[in-house]
C-alpha positions in Angstrom: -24.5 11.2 5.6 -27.2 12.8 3.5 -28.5 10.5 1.1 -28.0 6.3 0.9 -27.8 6.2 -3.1 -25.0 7.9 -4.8 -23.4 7.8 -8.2 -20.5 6.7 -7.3 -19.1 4.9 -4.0 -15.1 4.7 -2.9 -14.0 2.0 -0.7 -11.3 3.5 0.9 -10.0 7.1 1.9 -6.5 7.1 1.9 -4.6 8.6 -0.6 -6.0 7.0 -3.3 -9.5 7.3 -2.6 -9.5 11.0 -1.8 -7.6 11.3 -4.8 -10.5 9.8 -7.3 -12.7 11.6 -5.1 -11.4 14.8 -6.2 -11.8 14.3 -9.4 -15.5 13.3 -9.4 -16.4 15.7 -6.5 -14.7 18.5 -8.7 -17.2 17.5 -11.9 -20.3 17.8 -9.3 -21.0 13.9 -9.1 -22.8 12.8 -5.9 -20.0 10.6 -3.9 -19.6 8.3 -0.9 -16.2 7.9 0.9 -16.2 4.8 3.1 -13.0 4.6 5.4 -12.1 2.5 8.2 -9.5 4.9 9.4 -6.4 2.5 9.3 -3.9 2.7 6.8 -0.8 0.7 6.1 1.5 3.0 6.7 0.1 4.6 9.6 3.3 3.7 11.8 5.2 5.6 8.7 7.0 8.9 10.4 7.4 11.0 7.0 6.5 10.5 3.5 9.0 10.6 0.8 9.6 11.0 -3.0 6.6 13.2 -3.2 7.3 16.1 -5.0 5.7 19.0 -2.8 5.2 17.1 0.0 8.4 15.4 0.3 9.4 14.7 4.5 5.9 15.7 5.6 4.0 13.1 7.6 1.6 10.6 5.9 -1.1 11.4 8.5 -0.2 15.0 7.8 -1.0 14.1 3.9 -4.6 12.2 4.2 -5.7 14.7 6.9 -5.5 17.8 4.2 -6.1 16.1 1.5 -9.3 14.8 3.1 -9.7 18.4 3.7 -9.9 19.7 1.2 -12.1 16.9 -0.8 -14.8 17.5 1.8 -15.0 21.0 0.6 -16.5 19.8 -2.7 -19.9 19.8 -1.0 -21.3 16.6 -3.3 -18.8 14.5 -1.7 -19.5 12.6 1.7 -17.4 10.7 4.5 -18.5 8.1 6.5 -15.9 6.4 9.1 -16.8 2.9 8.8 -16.4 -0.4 7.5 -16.9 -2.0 4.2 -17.7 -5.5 4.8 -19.8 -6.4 1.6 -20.9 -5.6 -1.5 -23.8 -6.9 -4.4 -24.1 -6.3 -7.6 -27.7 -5.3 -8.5 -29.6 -3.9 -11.8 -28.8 -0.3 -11.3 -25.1 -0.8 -10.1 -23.9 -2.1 -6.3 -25.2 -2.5 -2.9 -22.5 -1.9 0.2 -23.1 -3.2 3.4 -20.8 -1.1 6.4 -20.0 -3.1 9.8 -22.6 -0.7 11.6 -25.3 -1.8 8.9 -25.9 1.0 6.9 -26.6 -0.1 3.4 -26.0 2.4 0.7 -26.0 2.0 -3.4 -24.2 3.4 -6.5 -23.8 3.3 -9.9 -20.4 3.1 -9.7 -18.0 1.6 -7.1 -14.0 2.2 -6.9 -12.1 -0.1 -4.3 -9.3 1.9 -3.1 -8.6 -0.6 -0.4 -5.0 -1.3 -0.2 -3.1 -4.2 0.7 -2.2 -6.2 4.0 1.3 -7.0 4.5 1.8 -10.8 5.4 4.9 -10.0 8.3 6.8 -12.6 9.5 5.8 -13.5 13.3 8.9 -12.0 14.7 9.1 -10.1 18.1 9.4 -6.9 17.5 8.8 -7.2 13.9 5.5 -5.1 14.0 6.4 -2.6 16.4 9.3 -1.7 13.4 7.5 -1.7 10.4 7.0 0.9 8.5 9.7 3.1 10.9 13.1 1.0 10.4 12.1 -2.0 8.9 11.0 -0.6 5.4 9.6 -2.0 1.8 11.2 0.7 -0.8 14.3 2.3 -1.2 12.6 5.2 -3.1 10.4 5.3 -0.2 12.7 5.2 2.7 16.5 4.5 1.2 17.8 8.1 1.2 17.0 8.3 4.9 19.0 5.3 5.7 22.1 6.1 3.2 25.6 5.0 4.5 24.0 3.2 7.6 24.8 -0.8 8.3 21.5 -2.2 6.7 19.9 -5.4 6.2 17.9 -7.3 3.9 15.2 -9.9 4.8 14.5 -12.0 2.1 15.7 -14.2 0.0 16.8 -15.0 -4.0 15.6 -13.2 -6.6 13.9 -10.9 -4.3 16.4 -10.3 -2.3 19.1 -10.0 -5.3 17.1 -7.0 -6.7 16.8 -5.3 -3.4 20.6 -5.8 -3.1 21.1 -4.3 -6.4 19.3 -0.8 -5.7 20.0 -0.4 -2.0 24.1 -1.0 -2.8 24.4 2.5 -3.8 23.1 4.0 -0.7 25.2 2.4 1.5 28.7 0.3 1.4 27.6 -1.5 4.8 25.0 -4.1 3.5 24.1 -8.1 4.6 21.2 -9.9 3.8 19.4 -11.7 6.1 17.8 -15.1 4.6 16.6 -16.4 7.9 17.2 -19.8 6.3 19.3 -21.6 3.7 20.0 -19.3 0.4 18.3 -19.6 -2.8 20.3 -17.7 -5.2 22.4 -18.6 -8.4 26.0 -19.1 -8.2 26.2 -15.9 -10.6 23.9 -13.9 -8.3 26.4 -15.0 -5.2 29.5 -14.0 -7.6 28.0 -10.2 -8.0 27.0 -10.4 -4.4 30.3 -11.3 -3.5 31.9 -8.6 -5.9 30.1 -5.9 -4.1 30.8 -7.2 -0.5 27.6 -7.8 0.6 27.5 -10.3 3.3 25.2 -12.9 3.4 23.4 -14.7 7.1 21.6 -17.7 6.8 20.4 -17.7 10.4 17.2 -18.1 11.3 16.0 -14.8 13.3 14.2 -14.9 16.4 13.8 -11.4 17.6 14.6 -7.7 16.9 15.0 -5.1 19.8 14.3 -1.6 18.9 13.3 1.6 20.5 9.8 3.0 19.9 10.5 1.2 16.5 13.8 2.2 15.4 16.1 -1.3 15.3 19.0 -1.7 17.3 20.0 -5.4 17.2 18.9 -8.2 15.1 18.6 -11.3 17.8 19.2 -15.0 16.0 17.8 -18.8 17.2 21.6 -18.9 18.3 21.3 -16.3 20.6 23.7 -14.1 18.9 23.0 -10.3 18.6 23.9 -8.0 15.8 23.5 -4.4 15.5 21.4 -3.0 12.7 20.1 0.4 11.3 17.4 -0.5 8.8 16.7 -3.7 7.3 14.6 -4.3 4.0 12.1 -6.3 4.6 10.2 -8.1 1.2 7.0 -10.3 2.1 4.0 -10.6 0.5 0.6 -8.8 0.3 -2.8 -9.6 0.4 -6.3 -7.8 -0.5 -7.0 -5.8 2.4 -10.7 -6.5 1.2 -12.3 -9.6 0.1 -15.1 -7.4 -1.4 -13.7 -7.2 -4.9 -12.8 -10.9 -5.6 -16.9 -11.2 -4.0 -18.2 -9.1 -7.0 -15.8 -11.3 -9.2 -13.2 -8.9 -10.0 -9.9 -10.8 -11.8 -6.7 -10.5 -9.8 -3.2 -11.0 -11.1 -0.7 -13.7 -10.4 0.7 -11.5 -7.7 -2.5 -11.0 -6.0 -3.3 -7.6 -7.0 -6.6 -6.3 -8.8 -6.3 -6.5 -12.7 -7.0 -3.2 -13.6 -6.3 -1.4 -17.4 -4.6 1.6 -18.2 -7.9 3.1 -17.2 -8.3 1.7 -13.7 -10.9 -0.6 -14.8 -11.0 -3.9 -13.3 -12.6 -7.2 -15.2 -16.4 -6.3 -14.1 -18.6 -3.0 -15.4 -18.6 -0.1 -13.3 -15.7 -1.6 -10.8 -12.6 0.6 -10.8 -9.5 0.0 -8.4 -6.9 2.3 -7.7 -4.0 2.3 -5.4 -1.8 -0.3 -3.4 -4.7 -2.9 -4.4 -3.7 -3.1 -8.1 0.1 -1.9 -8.3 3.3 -3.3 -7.1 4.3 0.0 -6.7 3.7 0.8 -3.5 3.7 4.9 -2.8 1.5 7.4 -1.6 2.5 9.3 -5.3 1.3 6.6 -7.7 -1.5 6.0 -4.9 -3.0 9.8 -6.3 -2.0 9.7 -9.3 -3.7 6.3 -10.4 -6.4 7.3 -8.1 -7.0 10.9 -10.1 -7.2 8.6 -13.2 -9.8 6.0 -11.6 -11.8 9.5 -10.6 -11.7 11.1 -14.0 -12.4 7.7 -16.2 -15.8 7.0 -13.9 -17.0 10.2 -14.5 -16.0 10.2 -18.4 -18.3 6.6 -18.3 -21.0 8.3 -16.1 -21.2 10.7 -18.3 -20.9 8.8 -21.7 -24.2 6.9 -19.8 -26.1 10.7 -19.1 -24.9 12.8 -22.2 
């Protein structure tokens, strides 16, 4: 790392990240990159509904995008660990777990969200390889296989709806008593899609692909993919630290713009979407990128 004051710092290098720094390291503004290195979908085998990029590995993605950001010689990369962040009279102040404290003008959290998975063996092991969040993401890869969906009522309604035309061979898994209306069990049961109430215990797989779905009863039943809805949370505390709003489903309230509730914060990515793919990731992230260097230079000109 050259300098320890930049115009403009990016918490996060994933997809999203890179992304915004493109478009500021392409307009010649001085830029900081802090990554931990750990994405959510680093278990993911391929990336899909990407146009041009469509099948290729997510790893495969970050690796050339990063790449070719780091060509744009005012942009830096710093593998570490954002752990907290003031607001002071020319912009912000980040503090990194190996104590490096650096300043901007201008900060964009491109942190991405935690998934809150259920404490199920083999649950983790699966996720992101055959137990999977997005039919858009993963549902043509699965079509006409027996799948599952974990979740429950409305959530699990919706899922039901899309998924049902990529396979005939569908049950969702409530893991507990169902909480859907009697019209919503009348179109379930229209489309003969099964519906288990028992609780789930286990899930044996091989290096992460599911094989059988084990219940409290003891019974086993095969599976090929199961849906899985949970919630998210911040993968960062820093933003709601700097008093950045969040939504009522825990995301980062950002404008059309990326702007979040406090001057000079933008937020792009998983962090302030609900939809969750490595596509909107750079395409929300090339906005964040070209909207802080429209203010920056609004600020110079």
């Amino acid at each position: 790392m050259r300098a320890k004051n930049f115009e403009v710092i990016i918490i996060g290098g994933s997809y999203a990240g890179l992304s915004a720094a493109m478009a500021l390291g392409r307009s010649l503004r001085n830029v900081l990159i802090i990554d931990n290195g750990q994405p959510c979908n680093r278990q993911t085998p391929h990336s899909h509904n990407f146009i041009t990029q469509d099948g290729v590995p997510p790893t495969e993605i970050a690796a050339k995008a990063k790449e070719q950001v780091l060509k744009y010689t005012t942009v830096d990369f710093i593998t570490d660990l954002a752990v907290s962040a003031e607001k002071t009279k020319k912009g912000f102040s980040i503090t990194t777990q190996s104590g490096d404290i650096v300043t901007a003008e201008k900060l964009i959290i491109a942190t991405g969200v935690k998934d809150i998975i259920p404490k199920i063996d083999g649950f983790a092991e699966c996720w992101g390889i055959s137990m999977i969040h997005c039919p858009y993401c993963h549902g043509y890869e699965v079509r006409n296989k027996k799948t599952g969906i974990m979740a429950n009522g409305e959530r699990a309604f919706h899922l039901a709806s899309l998924v049902n035309n990529l396979t005939n061979n569908l049950t969702i898994l409530t893991t507990g008593k169902t909480d859907f209306t009697s019209d919503q069990i009348e179109k379930l049961e229209s489309h003969q899609i099964a519906i288990i109430e028992t609780e789930i215990s286990g899930l044996e797989h091989q290096d992460g692909y599911l094989q059988k779905v084990i219940f409290n009863t003891g019974e086993k039943v095969g599976f090929d993919a199961i849906y899985a809805g949970f919630p998210t949370t911040q993968h960062s505390d820093i933003p709601v630290s700097l008093g950045c709003e969040l939504t009522e489903h825990r995301h980062i309230k950002v404008n059309e713009f990326q702007q979040t509730t406090i001057d000079g914060i933008y937020a792009c990515g998983d962090n302030s979407t609900m939809m969750r793919s490595v596509a909107n990731a750079v395409a929300n992230g090339n906005i964040a990128g070209a909207m802080v260097n429209a203010e920056l230079t609004k600020e110079y000109f």
